[in-house]
C-alpha positions as CSV (number, residue, x, y, z in Angstrom):
1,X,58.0,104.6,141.0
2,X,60.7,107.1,140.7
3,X,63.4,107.2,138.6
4,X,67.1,107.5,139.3
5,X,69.8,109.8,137.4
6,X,72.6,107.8,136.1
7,X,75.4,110.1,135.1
8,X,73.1,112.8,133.6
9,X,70.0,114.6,135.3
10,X,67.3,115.6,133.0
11,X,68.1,119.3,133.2
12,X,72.0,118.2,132.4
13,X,70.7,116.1,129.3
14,X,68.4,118.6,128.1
15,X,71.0,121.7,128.0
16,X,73.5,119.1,126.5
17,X,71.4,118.3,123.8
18,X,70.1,121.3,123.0
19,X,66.9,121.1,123.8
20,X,67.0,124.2,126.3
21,X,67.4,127.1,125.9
22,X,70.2,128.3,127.7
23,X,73.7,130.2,127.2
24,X,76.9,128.3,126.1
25,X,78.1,129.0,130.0
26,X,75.2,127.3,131.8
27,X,75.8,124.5,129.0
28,X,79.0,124.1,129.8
29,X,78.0,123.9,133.0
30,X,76.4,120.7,132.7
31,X,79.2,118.9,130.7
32,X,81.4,119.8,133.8
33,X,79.3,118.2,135.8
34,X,78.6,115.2,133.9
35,X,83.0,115.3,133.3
36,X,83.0,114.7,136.9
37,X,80.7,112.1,137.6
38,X,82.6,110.3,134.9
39,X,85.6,110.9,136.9
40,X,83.3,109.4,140.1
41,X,82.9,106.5,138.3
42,X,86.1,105.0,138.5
43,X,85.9,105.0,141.8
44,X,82.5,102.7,141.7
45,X,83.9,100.4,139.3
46,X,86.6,99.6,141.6
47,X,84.2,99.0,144.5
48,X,82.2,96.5,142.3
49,X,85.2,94.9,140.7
50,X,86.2,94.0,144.3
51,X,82.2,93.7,145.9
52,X,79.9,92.6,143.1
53,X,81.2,91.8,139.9
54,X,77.8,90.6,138.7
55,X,76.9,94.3,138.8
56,X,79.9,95.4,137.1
57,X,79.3,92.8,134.3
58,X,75.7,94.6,133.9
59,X,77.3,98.1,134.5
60,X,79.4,97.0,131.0
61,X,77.0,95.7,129.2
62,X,75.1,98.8,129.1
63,X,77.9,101.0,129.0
64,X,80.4,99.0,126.4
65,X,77.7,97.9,124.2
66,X,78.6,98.2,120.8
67,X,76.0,99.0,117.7
């Protein structure tokens, strides 16, 4: 079964973190891109607050879960 991205791809995790080698600009790069899916996501949290807030109540869980 495939796997879906959430806000990160693999490539965008992996230059994040280090773990590739790349320059500081293709870095940067990825934290752009991952800036604006955060951005994005506003925008879906609206639509579930209003559609499904079971799936927001999940989305928060993960996402506001505290150590």
């Amino acid at each position: 079964m495939s796997k879906y991205r959430a806000i990160m791809t693999t490539a965008d995790r992996e230059k994040i973190s280090g773990k590739a080698d790349v320059s500081d600009e293709k870095r940067y790069q990825a934290i752009h891109r991952v800036r604006s899916r955060i951005e994005e996501l506003e925008t879906d949290v609206d639509v579930l607050a209003e559609h499904h807030p079971e799936l927001l109540d999940e989305l928060r869980d993960v996402v506001c879960e505290s150590d």
